[in-house]
C-alpha positions, 0 to 999 in steps of 0.5 A: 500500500503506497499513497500517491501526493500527486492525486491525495489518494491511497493507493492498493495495488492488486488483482481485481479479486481483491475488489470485495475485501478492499471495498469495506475499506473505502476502495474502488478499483481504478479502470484504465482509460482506453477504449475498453475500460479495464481493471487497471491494477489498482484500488484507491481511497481518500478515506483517512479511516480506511488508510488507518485500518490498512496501516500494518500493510503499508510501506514503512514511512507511511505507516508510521505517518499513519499512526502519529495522525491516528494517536492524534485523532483519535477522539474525531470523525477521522472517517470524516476527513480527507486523507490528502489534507494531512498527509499532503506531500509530507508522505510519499511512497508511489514509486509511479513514473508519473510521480517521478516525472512530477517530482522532477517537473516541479524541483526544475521550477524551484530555483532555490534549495536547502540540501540539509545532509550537505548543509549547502543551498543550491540555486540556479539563479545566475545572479549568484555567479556575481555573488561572492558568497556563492561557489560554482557547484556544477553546470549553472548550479551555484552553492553557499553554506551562508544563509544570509546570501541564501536569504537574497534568493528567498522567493525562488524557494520552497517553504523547506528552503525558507525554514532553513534560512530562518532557523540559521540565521537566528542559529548564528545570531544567537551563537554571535550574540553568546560568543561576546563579552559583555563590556563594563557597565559603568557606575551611575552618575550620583552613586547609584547602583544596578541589582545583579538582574539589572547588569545581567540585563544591560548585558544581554541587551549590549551583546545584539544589536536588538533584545526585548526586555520583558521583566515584570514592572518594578525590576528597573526596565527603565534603570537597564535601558539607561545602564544600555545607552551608557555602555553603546553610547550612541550619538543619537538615541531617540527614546520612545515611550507614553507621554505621562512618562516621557518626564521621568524617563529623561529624568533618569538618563540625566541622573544615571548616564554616566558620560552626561550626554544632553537630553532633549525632551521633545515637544516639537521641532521648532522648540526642542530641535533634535541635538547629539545626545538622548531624544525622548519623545512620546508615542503620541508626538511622533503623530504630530511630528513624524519628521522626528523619525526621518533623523538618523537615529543611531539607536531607540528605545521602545517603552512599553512597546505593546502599544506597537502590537497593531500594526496597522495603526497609525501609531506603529505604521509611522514607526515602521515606515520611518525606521524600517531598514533604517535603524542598526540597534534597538531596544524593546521594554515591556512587562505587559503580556502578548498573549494573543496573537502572534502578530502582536510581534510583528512590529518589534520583529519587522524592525530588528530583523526585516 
């Protein structure tokens, strides 16, 4: 018993006497097409109910496939539910030509792929002979271990091919943010000190480029983000965060910062134009003022960020239209749960990895 993607059916092979037995099952026998329509050699079905009860008698890998989804099932109708909409492609064991044929036919179409046993992607796209992180493979075939490199030819892949560039390149952003060594985070300004989780904090947000800190409220978010300006000390930094707090933010890069850099609390251009130094301005004032974004920010804090989580409301679509692919660091503060929708993140996520 082998199952056939092409057509999302299980597929028996066998002699047209089988017919009876097979038919409690689900089968119908499948007639040739010629002009005299003859038993063709095989019975089918798209009853997953009918795959499950027949599983001893498939090849190894469907089988096993069978019995996950039958253990997961098996509270359901699954009689009910069309075998090709979980197996899909995922299971394929018809030897047939025409599989083959189809195979071939669509791996010619995908000019972008992830081999993982060689650890190498393959492209056909003739831009890569220009690319120096690409290597002649063979005829018109092209090769790379770098998933950045990979990641320029992305719309020409499979979804296989997309996975694999997504899961090595947070592979080797983590393994690069662990390998550095966090750098001394100087003593405030007027004796102050950070707690242990406060450092551990500064640390980790000054070993990437990006970080979200999500601690609960009152273990000094705001402490760490000023403790991060004091470490990177960027020549612009725009703080964004909610106008009630905007006072008190500023209060806190005066009274921490260690190297005293001059902080603007923004109200508009024509007041408080931007200078070298901290910016901190509210979520709603970049509404009034967007031309506050087109400044080349070296750096930003997002304070409570959830406020960012629609990303189609006016508030996030400015920020995301006007630092996108602009910004080369960042940090996100929140301790306010997302706990609805994974979508919450696209805003914090499109800004730092776009």
């Amino acid at each position: 018993m082998t199952y056939d993607p092409r057509k999302g059916r299980l597929v028996v092979h066998g002699e047209e006497d089988l017919g009876p037995a097979l038919e409690r099952y689900g089968f119908t026998p499948r007639m040739s097409l010629g002009v005299k329509k003859a038993f063709g050699g095989r019975f089918t079905t798209r009853n997953l109910r009918a795959a499950c009860d027949l599983a001893p008698l498939a090849e190894p890998v469907l089988a096993n496939g069978l019995a996950a989804i039958a253990s997961k099932l098996q509270f359901l109708d699954i009689g009910a539910i069309d075998l090709s909409s979980l197996l899909g492609q995922i299971v394929s064991t018809d030897s047939s030509a025409g599989k083959k044929k189809a195979e071939s036919d669509r791996a010619l179409k995908i000019e972008l792929r992830y081999v993982k046993k060689q650890k190498r992607f393959f492209t056909t796209r003739a831009e890569a002979a220009n690319d120096n992180a690409w290597t002649i493979a063979k005829d018109a075939v092209w090769a790379t271990t770098d998933p950045v490199a990979a990641s320029r030819y992305r719309k020409w892949g499979d979804d296989e091919t997309e996975i694999a560039i997504q899961t090595l390149i947070a592979e080797e952003y983590a393994a690069s943010a662990a390998a550095r060594t966090p750098s001394l985070v100087p003593a405030p300004l007027k004796g102050q000190s950070y707690t242990p989780d406060q450092i551990a904090g500064i640390n980790f947000a000054t070993t990437r480029p990006w970080a979200v800190l999500a601690d609960d409220m009152g273990y000094g978010k705001t402490m760490q983000a000023v403790g991060v300006i004091d470490v990177l000390r960027p020549r612009y930094v725009l703080i964004l965060t909610l106008a009630s707090v905007t006072p008190a933010f500023a209060r806190a890069v005066t009274d921490w910062v260690s190297y005293q850099p001059a902080v603007n609390l923004f109200t508009s251009l024509a007041k408080t134009p931007v200078l070298p130094g901290v910016t901190v301005a509210s979520y709603e004032s970049i509404l009034n003022h967007p031309e506050l974004l087109d400044y080349p920010w070296d750096y930003a804090v997002f304070d409570e960020f959830h406020k960012l989580k629609n990303q189609t409301a006016k508030r996030a679509r400015a920020v995301i239209e006007k630092l996108g692919y602009k910004l080369s660091g960042g940090l996100f503060l929140s301790g306010t749960p997302l706990t609805r929708r994974p979508q919450d993140l696209f805003t914090p996520l499109h800004l730092s990895l776009p």
